[in-house]
N, C-alpha and C positions, 0 to 999 in steps of 0.2 A: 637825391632826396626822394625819397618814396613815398607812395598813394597813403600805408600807414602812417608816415612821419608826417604830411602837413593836415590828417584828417583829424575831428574835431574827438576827444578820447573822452569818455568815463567811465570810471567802475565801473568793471563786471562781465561776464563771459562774453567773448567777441562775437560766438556764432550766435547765441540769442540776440547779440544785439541786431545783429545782420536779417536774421529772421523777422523781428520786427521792421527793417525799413524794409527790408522786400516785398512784406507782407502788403505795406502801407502803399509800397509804390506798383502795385499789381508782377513784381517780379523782372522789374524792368532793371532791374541793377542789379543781379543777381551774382553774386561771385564779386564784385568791388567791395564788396564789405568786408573787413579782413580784421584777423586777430594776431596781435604782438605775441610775442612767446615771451617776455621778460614782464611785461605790464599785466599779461592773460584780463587785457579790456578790451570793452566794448568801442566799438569806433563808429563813426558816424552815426552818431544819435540825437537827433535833431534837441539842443536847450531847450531847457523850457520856456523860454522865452518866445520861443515862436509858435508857442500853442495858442490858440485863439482862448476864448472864455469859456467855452462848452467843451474844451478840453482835446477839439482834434488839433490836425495839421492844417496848415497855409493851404491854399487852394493848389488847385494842379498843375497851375501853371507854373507855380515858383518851384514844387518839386521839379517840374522837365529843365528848367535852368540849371537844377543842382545836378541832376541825372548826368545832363549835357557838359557839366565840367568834371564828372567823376569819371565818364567814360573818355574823357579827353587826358585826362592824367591817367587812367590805368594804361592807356595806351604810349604816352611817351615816358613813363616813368614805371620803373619795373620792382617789383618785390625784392626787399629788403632781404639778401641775406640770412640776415637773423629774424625773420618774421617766420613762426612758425603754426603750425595749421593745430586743432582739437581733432583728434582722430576720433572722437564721438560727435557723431551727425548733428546731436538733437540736446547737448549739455545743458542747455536752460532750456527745455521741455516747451519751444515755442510751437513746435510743430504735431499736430495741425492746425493747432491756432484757432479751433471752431468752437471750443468751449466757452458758453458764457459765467456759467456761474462756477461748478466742482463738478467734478467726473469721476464717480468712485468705480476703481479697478479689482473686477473680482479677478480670481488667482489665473495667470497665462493672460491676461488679456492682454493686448497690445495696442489698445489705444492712443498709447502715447509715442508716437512715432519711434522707432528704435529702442525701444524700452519694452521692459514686459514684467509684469507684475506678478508679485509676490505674496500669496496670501493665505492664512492658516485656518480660514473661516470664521474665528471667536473675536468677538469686535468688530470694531470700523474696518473696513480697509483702506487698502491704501487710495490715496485722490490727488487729483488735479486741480489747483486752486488758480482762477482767472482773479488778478489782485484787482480788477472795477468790478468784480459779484456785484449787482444791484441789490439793493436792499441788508449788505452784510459785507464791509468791506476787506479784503485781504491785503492791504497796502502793506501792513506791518509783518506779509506772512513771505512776501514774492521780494527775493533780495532787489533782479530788475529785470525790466520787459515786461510782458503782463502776466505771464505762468512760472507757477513752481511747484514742487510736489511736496505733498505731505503723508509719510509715514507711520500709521498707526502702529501699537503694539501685534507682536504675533505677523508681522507684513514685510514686505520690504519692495526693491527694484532690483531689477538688471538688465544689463547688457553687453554688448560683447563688441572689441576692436581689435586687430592687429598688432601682434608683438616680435619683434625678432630676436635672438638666444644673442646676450649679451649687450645689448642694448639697455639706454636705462632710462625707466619713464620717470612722469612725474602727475599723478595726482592728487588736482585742487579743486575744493570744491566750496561754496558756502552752508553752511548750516545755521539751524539754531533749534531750540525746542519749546514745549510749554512750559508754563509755570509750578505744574503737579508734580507732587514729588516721587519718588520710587522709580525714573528711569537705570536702564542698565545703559551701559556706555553705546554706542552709535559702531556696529557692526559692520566692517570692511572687507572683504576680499578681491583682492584683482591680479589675474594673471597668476592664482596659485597663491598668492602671497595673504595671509589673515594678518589685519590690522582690527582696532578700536577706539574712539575718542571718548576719553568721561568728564572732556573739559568742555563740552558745548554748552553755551549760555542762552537766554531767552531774547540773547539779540543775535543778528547772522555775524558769524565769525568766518575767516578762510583758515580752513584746514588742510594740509597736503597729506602726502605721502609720498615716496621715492623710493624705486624698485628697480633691479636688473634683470630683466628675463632671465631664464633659468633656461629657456627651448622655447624656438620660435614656434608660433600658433596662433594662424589666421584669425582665428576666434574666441579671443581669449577672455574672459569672464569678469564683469567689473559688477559687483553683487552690494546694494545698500541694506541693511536689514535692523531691524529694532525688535530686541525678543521681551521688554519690558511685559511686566506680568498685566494683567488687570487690575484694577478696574482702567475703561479707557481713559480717553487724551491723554496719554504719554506720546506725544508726538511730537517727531525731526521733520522739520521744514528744510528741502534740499533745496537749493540752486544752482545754477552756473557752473556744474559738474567739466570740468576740462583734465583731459588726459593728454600729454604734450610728449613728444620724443625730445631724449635730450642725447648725451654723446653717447657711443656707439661702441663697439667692444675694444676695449683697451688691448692695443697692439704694443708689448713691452719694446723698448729701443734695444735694439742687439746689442749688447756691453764689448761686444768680440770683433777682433779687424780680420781674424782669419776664416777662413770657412769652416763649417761642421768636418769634423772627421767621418770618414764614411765607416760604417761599423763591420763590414766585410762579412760573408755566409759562413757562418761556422756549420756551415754542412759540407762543407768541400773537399774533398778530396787531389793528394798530391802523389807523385811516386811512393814517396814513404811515409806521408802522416792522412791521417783523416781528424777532420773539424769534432770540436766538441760535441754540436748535436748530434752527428750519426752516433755518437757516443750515450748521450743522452733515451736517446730509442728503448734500450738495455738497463741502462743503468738510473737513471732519474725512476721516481715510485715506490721506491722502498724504502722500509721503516724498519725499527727495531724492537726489541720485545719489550719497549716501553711505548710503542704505536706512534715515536717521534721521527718524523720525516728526517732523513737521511740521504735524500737525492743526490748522486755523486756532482754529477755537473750544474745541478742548482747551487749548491756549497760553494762548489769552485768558483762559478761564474762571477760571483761578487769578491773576490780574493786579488791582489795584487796581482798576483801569476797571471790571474784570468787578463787582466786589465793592464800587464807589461807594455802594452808598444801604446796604449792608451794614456798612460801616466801623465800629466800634462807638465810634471815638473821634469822628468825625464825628455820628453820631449822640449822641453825649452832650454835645456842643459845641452843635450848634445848640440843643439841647434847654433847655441854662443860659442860653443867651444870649437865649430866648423867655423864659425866667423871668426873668430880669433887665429886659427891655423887651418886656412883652406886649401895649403898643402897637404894637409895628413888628413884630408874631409876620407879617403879610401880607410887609411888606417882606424879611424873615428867609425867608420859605419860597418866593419869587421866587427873589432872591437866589443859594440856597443849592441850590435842585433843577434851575438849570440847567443845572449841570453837572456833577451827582451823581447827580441822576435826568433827564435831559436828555429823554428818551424823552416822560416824563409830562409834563413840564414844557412842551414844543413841542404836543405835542397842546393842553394846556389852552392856551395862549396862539393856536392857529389857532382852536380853535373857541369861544375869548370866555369860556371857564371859570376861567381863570388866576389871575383878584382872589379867587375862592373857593377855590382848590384848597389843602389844607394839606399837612402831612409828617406830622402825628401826631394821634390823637386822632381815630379815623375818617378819615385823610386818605389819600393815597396810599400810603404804609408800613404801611398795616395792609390786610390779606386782606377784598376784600368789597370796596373801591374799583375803578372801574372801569378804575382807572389803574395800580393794585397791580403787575400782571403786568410790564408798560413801565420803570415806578420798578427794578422788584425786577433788570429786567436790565441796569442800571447804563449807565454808558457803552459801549454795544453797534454790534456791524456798522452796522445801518443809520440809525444818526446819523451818524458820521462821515466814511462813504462816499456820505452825502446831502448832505452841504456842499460849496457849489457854488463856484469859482471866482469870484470879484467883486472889484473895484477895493480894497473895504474890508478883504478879506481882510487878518488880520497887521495894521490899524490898530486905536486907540484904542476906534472904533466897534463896530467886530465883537467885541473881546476882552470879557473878564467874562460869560463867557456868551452876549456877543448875535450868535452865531452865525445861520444862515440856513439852512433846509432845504426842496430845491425840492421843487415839488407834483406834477412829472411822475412819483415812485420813478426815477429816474435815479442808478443809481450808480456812482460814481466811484472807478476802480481804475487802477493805476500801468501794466498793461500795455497794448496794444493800439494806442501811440500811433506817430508816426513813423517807419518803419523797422523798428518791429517786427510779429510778425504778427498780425493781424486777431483780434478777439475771436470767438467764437462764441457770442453771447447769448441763441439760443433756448431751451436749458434753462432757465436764469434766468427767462425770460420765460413761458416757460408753467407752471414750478412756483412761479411767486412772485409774478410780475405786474411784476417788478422788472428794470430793462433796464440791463446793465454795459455801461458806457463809459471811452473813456482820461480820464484827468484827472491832471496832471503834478503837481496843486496838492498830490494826496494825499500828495507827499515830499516837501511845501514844508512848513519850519516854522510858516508864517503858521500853515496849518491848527492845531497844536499852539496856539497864542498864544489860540484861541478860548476855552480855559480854564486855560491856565497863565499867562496874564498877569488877573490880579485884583487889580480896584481895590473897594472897599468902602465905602460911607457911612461915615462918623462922629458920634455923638452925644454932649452934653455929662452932666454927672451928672443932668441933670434928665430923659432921656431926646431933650433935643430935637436934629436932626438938622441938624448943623454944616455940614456939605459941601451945595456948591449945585450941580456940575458934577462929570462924569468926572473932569476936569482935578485938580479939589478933593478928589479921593475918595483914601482911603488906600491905598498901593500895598502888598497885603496881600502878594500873589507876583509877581513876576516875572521866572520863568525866560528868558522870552521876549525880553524886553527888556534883559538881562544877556546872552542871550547876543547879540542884536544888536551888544552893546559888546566882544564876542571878535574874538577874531583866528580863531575856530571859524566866525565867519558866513562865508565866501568856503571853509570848507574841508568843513566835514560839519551835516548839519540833522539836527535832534531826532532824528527816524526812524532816522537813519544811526547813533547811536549807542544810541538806546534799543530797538531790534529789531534780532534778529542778524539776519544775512544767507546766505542758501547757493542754490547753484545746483540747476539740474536737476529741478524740481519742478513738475509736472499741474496746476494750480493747483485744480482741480477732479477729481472718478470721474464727473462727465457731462459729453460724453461720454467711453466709454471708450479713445477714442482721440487724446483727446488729447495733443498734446505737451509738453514741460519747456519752463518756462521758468526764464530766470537772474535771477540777483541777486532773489531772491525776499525779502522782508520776514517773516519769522519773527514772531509774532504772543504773542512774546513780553513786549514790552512792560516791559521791566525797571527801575525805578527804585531808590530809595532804601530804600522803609521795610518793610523786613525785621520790625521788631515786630508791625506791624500784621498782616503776613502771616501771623506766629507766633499773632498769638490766630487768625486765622481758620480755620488750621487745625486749633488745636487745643479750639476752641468753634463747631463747624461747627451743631450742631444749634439752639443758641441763636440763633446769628447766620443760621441759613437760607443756609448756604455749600452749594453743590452741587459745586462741584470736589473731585476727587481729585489736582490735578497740584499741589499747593501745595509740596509736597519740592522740587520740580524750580524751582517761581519762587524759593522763601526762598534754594537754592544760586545762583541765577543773581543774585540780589538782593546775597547778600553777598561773592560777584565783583564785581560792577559795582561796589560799597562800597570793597572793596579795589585797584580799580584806578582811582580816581578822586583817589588824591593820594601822594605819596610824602616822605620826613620823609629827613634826609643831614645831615650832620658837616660845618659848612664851614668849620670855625675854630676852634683851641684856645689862648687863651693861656698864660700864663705867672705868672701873677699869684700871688704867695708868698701862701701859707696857705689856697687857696682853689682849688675846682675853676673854671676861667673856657672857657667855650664857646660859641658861637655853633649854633642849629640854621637848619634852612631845610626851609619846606615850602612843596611843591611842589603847585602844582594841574595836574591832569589835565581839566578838564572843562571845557565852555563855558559855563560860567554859573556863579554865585556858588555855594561849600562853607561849609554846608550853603546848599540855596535852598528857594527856596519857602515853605509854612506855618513861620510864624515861632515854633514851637517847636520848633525843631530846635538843635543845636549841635553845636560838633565840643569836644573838651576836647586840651589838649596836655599830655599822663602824664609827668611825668618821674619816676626813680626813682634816688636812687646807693646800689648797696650794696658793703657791705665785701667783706674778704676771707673774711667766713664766711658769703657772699650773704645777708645782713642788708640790710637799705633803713635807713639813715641820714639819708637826707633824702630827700622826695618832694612835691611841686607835683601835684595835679590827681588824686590818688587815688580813683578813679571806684567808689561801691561799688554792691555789687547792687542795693539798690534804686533806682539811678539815679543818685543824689545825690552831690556831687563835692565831697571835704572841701577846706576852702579858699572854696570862692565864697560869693561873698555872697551872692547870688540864693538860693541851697538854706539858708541861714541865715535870711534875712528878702526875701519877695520883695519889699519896697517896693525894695531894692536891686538893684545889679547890678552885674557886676568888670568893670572897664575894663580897655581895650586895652594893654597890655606893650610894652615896647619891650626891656625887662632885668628879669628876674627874679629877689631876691635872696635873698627867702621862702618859706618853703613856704606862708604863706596865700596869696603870690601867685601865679593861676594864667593861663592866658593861654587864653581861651576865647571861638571865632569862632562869634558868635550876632548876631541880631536884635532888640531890646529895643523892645516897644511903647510910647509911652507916649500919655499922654492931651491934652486940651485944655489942662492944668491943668500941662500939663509933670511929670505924675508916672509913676511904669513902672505899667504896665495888661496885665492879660491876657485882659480880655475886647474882644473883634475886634470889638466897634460900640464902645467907646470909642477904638481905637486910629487916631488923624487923624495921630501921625509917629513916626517912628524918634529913641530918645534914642542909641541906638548900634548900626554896621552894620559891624563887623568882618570880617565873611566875607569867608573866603579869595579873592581876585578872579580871574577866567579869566582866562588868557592874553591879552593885547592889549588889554586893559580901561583905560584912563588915568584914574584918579580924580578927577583935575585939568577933566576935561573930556566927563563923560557928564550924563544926563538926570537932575533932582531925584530921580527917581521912584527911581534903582539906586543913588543916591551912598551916598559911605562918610561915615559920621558915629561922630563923637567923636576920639580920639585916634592911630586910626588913619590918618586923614587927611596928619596932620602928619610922620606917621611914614615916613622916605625911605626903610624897607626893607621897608613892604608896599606893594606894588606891584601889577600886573597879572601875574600866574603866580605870585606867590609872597610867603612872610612870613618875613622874618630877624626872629629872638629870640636874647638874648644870654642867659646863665645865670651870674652869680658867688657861686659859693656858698661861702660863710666858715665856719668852725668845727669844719672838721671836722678831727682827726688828721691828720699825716703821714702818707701812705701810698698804695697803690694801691686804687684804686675801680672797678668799673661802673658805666656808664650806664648804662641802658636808657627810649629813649625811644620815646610811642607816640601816633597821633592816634586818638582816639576818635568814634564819632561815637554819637549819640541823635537820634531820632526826636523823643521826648518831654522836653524840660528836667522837673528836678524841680519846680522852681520854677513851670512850668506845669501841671506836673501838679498839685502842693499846691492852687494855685489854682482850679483845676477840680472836685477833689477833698473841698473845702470846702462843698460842694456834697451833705448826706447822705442828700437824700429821695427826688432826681429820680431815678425806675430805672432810666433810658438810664445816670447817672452813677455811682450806683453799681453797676449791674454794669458796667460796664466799667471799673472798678479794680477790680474783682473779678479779671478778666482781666488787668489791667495788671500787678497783683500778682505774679498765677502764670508771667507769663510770664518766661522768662530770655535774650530776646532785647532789653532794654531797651538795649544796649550793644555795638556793634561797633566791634574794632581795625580799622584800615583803613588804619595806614603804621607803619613803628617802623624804629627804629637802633638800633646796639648797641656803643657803641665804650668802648674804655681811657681811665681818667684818673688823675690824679696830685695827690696836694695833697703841696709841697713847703716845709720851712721854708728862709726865707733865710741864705745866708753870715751872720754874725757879723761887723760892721764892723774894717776894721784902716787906722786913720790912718796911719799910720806905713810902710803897706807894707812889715814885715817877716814877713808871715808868720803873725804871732802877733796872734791876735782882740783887738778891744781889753780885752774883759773880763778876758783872760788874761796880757795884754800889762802886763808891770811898767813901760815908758815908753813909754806910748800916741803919744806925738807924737815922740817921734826912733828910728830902726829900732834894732835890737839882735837879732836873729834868736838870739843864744844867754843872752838873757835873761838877764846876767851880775851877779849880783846876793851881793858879797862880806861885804856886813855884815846879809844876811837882813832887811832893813826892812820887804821887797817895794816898793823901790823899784830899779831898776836900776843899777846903778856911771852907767851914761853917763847918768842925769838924776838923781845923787845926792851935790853936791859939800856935803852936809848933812852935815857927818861928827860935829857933837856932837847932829844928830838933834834939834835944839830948833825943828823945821819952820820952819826960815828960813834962807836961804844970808845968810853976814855977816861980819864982821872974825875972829873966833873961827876961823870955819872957813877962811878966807882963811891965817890964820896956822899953822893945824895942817898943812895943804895944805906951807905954805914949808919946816916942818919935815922934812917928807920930800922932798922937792925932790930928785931926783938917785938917790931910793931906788925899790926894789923896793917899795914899800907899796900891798898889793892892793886897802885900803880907797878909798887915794888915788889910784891907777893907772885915773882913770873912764874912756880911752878902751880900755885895758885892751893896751895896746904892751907891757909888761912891766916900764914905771919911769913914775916919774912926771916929767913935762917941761911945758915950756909948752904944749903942745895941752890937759893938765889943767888948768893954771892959766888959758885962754881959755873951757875949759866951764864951772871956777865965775863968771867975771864975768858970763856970761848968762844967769846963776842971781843976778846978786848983789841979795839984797833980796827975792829971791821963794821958794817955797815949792818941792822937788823934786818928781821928776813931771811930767804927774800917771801915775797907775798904775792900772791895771785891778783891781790887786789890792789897794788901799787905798782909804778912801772919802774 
């Protein structure tokens, strides 16, 4: 229990109140007086009750009693914790305490201990009000204690406390004002921060305000001011001003088990590469004749390439799939750092280190490897610009990595070559060692094929390793040999579509006089995976991301996404009780949607809503976390949704993906079990003939068969049943993901490895799991069918009293609900017979309306030939009898 907790509490600032018993007690208790931070009262304030009649205190003896038990509790009972102090001296303006009546402050004076006054000359100024003024009391003016200030128009106070950057105050204070009308609100500033009150009333109210430093500052500025026009008393009565620290700068919880990735010096240099920055020197600063920045290693640096051994999904893939077979961890880190960490990977195979070099665990990915800096700068300048033109270039040979880097530093750049002008290479040459040359190969796809065409081992459950040849190996990606199968190969290469292009650009600032050249390659590098970009940007310091340009690839990323396929209306039929449509979607790109790493997919969204934009029925409902209600894959991954050709369900959804499966013929998501494709949907480039490309790009499963996927494009029909009469929306949309759930789960399953779970840590947060990339929007109709009429009169048959002979006016004289013209039943014993034959003769020649069935006006033999066609048989039949 604390001196706060059993002292005697009321309203109102604790250091004023303290300042009055000090005062009272000549200072002999000075410091036991203490202020709560949650109550911000006064504490030990003698009741009124122990005032004498003349209004002082008890004589001096009873004060030294009290004195004598406060210092005896300060002493064994210690400050609460949560008791915290006014970091303003003088908050109720007790101090100096020598004023008897009012003290008015002209401008800078400082009479008021710790305060200093504010004043514009025109009017009162501001003052010191003593609430026992003889002669004029201020009782109603001083919230509590004996002083409080009051504020004319054109005036104001300040003063100044300590504040630390991130921290977060809290001031309160009492106010009120006069009665006159025409105040402007009650003018705040503290610590930078402008505040105003226009709710103060002409009684004292607490007012606060809560702030977080912005930057610590010893003396940081707490300003009262009133800029109320003339005429006077427009005056704020202040008191009991407290400024109180509250919590402190918010230290986020680290969401991650593993450590930061260390980002490694892209300025380093190796036998055969040097780091993107020495590269940057040269090439970073230039623009083009449209004065748009063009920096080659600013572009890059935010691009996959840049950020290959960074990837945190790669990095948690290889990581599971060492755990799963940590016999083949050698083959797995071969493999996998040729063309992720290419850099370290070619070093360690020139100089015979390669069988030992690993990714983890002291290997090249961690800080202190000799190879760290090379790894960490991914797919960089001087790999790619070192692969040298060769016969095998773009074959089987050189793909998967087994690219070639010559020993001269010879690099290979798109200009300089025939008919253009001459390079200038001694810069290069003496700040690098490195000598630019033309090389046409660098706009050739081949070069691309060196790691976008990947073939992979396969092993069975036992770990053993199935594939005996290239030939044999799984075709994990290939972009490269998809697009060979386009009608894009004779028209545009990888380069041409995945870096923009612009003119008029120095390709280098040495020298300074060089000239533009055109059609320059933007070094942008734009692909598909927009997610991956989103965590990197937004877990830069875990993942050792050094780019600031990431805004600029994620936009150019989800362009590229959105102009890679388009979705149209090509057919609506007609079909009663039921919306029936055909869509078509359209590919834009040279090579398979989605391609490459085979957790990718695209979902087709359909949605019909009513007339109160309601969704009534929806196919393929894509939710935040990824996962696509409907498929089976996100239900059970042993599954997977097959190829559509008509979709009549909403579980049926129609989604163009990759599906791995095993030895065992089962779906697999781990990449050393996966030896073939159970189904290969994706959407197929233009000029692609399915009938007739390589094992490695075929289309498998029910797609095959299907004559309206084709090369450019996929017709899907839609009949959907059940819904109301009426008019509908469509709204349809292709989606595309990165990540399938169903890969993910499987990955996921995975709770200890820290590569894996921080990176669904990431995966989690991020809310780029998911991008539209085509959609339509058209009108539709479910319509109920005509009401059949045999008879072709007009009248439906249900409504029709003689469904099979016309009668348009439904003439029906003896009410049966049978018609006169199929009713020569006239004793109604549902059978035409001799009886009726005879009543029939009776009337013969008569008007008889019963008898009259062709309804001429009498009855004649045209009546007497309608009941023989009846004779024997039952009238009718009628729509309106059963």
């Amino acid at each position: 229990m604390s001196t706060a907790a059993i002292a005697a509490v009321l309203p109102n600032d604790g250091r004023e109140g303290c300042d009055k018993v000090n005062s009272q007690l000549n200072q002999a208790v000075a410091g036991l007086c203490l202020t709560t931070a949650t109550t911000q009262a006064r504490i030990v304030r003698w009741p009124n009750q122990n005032l004498d009649d003349a209004g002082q205190y008890y004589p001096r003896e009873f004060m030294k009693i009290i004195k004598t038990i406060l210092l005896m509790l300060a002493t064994v009972l210690p400050l609460s914790p949560a008791t915290a102090a006014n970091l303003l001296n003088n908050g109720g303006f007790e101090s100096p305490g020598t004023v008897a009546t009012y003290l008015f402050l002209s401008n800078n004076a400082t009479g008021v201990t710790g305060w200093t006054a504010i004043d514009d000359g025109v009017g009162e100024r501001p003052y010191l009000m003593n609430k026992y003024r003889p002669g004029g009391s201020y009782t109603d003016r001083v919230y509590g204690g004996t002083y409080a200030l009051a504020i004319n128009q054109g005036s104001g106070i300040k003063t100044t406390f300590p504040v630390t950057a991130g921290v977060t105050y809290t001031l309160s204070f009492q106010a009120r004002k006069g009665t006159t009308a025409g105040f402007t609100p009650l003018e705040v500033s503290v610590a930078g921060f402008n505040t105003s009150f226009s709710n103060v009333s002409g009684n004292f109210q607490l007012l606060t305000y809560t702030f977080t430093a912005s930057a610590s500052d010893a003396a940081a500025e707490l300003r009262f001011f009133n800029s109320s026009p003339t005429p006077d008393y427009k005056t704020y009565d202040i008191d009991a001003v407290v400024v109180e620290e509250g919590a402190g700068p918010s230290v986020p919880v680290n969401p991650f088990v593993g450590d930061p990735a260390d980002p490694g010096d892209p300025a380093f240099t190796t036998s055969h590469f040097s780091g993107s920055q020495n590269c940057a020197m040269c090439h970073n600063g230039i623009v083009d004749n449209q004065n748009q920045d063009v920096s080659i290693v600013t572009d890059w640096s935010s691009t996959m390439m840049a950020n290959s051994t960074r990837d945190p999904f790669w990095r948690a893939k290889v990581r599971s799939e060492i755990a799963k077979h940590p016999q083949l961890e050698a083959v797995i880190n071969d493999k996998c750092s040729k063309c992720h960490a290419p850099m370290a990977s070619t070093e360690a195979q020139k100089d015979g280190s390669i069988a030992g070099q690993t990714l983890f665990d002291g290997g090249i990915l961690d800080a202190g490897h000799t190879q760290h800096d090379a790894a960490m700068d991914g797919v960089s300048c001087t790999l790619c610009h070192q692969i040298p033109a060769t016969p095998a270039l773009g074959t089987l040979s050189t793909m998967s990595g087994n690219y070639t880097v010559n020993d001269n530093k010879t690099i290979f750049g798109p200009f300089g070559g025939p008919g253009d002008t001459a390079l200038f290479p001694n810069p290069m040459i003496m700040h690098t060692g490195y000598t630019p040359t033309y090389g046409a190969h660098i706009k050739d796809s081949k070069l691309c094929a060196s790691c976008h065409n990947l073939k992979t081992p396969y092993v069975d459950e036992n770990g053993t390793v199935l594939s005996t040849t290239p030939e044999t190996e799984f075709p994990e990606q290939t972009p490269y040999m998809e697009w060979e199968q386009s009608s894009y190969v004779s028209q545009k290469s990888c380069q041409a579509c995945h870096m923009t292009h612009t003119d008029g650009v120095a390709i280098s600032t040495m020298p300074m006089w060089l000239g533009p050249r055109n059609n320059f390659a933007v070094h942008d590098l734009v692909g598909g995976n927009k997610l991956m970009l989103d965590i990197l940007n937004s877990n830069k310091a875990q993942l050792g991301a050094l780019s600031n340009n990431f805004p600029e690839t994620i936009a150019k990323t989800d362009a590229m996404l959105k102009s890679a396929a388009t979705l149209e209306l090509v057919a609506q039929g007609s079909t009663a009780n039921a919306l029936d449509f055909t869509l078509k979607v359209n590919s834009t790109t040279g090579h398979k949607l989605p391609t490459a790493y085979p957790s990718r997919r695209a979902i087709l969204h359909i949605a019909v809503l009513n007339g109160q934009n309601q969704a009534v029925w929806e196919s393929g409902k894509v939710n935040a976390d990824g996962s696509v209600e409907g498929v089976d894959a996100d239900d059970n991954g042993n599954t997977f949704e097959p190829h559509y050709e008509q979709i009549t369900a909403e579980d049926q959804v129609q989604v163009y993906e990759a599906i791995m499966g095993n030895n065992e013929g089962e779906v697999t998501y781990t990449l050393l079990r996966g030896k073939e494709y159970l189904k290969d949907n994706r959407i197929l480039p233009p000029g692609f003939d399915k009938t007739a490309v390589p094992a490695d790009v075929r289309v498998v499963g029910a797609a095959l068969s299907d004559s309206n996927f084709v090369g450019g494009s996929d017709q899907i029909a839609y009949l959907i049943g059940g819904l109301p009469a009426g008019n509908y929306t469509v709204k349809a949309e292709l989606v595309y993901q990165t990540l399938s759930r169903a890969f993910a789960e499987d990955l996921f399953s995975d709770t200890t490895t820290p590569e894996v779970v921080d990176f669904k840590t990431m995966f989690d947060a991020s809310t780029q799991k998911s991008t539209v990339i085509a959609s339509v929007e058209f009108a539709g109709s479910v319509v109920t069918p005509p009401a059949s009429d045999t008879d072709g009169d007009g009248v439906p048959d249900n409504l029709d009293n003689c469904i099979l002979v016309a009668n348009a006016n439904q003439r029906d004289t003896d009410g049966d609900g049978y018609g006169n013209i199929c009713d020569p039943d006239f004793n109604q014993n549902r059978v035409v017979d001799p009886l009726d034959l005879n009543s029939l003769k009776a009337q013969f020649g008569k008007a008889s309306a019963n008898h009259d069935l062709n309804g001429n006006g009498v009855v004649d033999p045209l009546d007497l030939n309608i009941l023989k066609s009846y004779w024997g048989k039952t009238p009718g039949p009628s729509g309106l009898q059963p």
